[in-house]
Every structure is written in structure tokens, then in C-alpha cells.
MIMI-678316 format. One line per field, with one value per residue (C-alpha): residue number from 0; residue in one letter; x, y, z. Coordinates in nm, 3 decimals, always signed. Example, Ala and Ser with C-alpha at 12.3 -4.5 7.8 and 13.67 -1.06 7.14 Angstrom:
BEGIN
nr [0,1]
rest [A,S]
east [+1.230,+1.367]
north [-0.450,-0.106]
up [+0.780,+0.714]
//
This chain:
BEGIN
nr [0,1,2,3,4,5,6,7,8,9,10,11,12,13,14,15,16,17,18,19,20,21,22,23,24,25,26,27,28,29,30,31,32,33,34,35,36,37,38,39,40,41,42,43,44,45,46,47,48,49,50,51,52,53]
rest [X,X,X,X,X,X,X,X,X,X,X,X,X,X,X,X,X,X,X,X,X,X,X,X,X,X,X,X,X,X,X,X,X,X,X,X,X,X,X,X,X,X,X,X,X,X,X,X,X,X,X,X,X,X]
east [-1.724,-1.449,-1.163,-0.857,-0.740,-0.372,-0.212,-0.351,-0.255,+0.047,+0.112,+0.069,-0.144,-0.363,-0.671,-0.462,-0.501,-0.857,-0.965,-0.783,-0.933,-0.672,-0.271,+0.010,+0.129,+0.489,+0.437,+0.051,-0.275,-0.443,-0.766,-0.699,-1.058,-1.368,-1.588,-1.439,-1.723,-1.428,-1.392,-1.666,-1.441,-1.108,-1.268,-1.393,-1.050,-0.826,-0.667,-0.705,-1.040,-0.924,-1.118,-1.434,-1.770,-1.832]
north [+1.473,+1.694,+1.562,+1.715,+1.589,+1.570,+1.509,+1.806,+2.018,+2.270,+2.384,+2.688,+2.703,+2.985,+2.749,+2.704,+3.085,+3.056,+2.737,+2.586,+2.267,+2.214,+2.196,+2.154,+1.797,+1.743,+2.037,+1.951,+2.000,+1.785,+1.809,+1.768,+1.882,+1.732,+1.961,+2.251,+2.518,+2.695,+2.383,+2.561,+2.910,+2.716,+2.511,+2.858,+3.000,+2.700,+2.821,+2.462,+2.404,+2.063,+2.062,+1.955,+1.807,+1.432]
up [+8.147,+7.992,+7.789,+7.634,+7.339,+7.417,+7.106,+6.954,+7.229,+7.162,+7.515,+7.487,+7.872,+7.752,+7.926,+8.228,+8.302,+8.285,+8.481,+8.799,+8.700,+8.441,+8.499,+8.260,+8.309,+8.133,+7.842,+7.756,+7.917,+8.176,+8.299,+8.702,+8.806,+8.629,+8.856,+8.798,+8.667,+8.416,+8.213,+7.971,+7.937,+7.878,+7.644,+7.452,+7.473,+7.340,+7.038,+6.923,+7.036,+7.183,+7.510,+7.437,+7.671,+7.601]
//
């Protein structure tokens, strides 16, 4: 299971461009798509490093 730690999350939807399993839900990451196979490249490209397996 992925999870996005929201309240560190600046909005910035540089991991929405690389996984269709997460959406911008008013101004902050969700995670819409717990199967998607991206999950693991978003999570390397978050400037915050705020998505994280748990």
C-alpha cells in the first residue's frame, strides 16, 4: 500500500505527470489508484519525497 503524506505535499503535481494512479484532489496529491505500477517512479520523483510504500 502507497500513501501520500498530504500535509507535506506542496502541489507542485510533478508525480502526477508520471503516474495516472495519482490525481490532484483540491491543490494536493491523492493517491486514486493503489494498483497502479508508476506509484514507485512518482514516489522517486517527488521533490518532497512524501510518497512512500507502507
Amino acid at each position: 500500500m502507497w500513501k501520500i503524506a498530504k500535509e507535506y505535499c506542496m502541489g507542485c503535481a510533478v508525480c502526477t505527470m508520471q503516474c495516472s494512479g495519482i490525481q490532484m484532489v483540491d491543490g494536493y496529491a491523492e493517491i486514486v489508484d493503489q494498483s497502479a505500477t508508476c506509484l514507485e517512479r512518482a514516489a522517486q520523483v517527488c521533490p518532497r519525497q512524501i510518497i512512500q510504500k507502507v
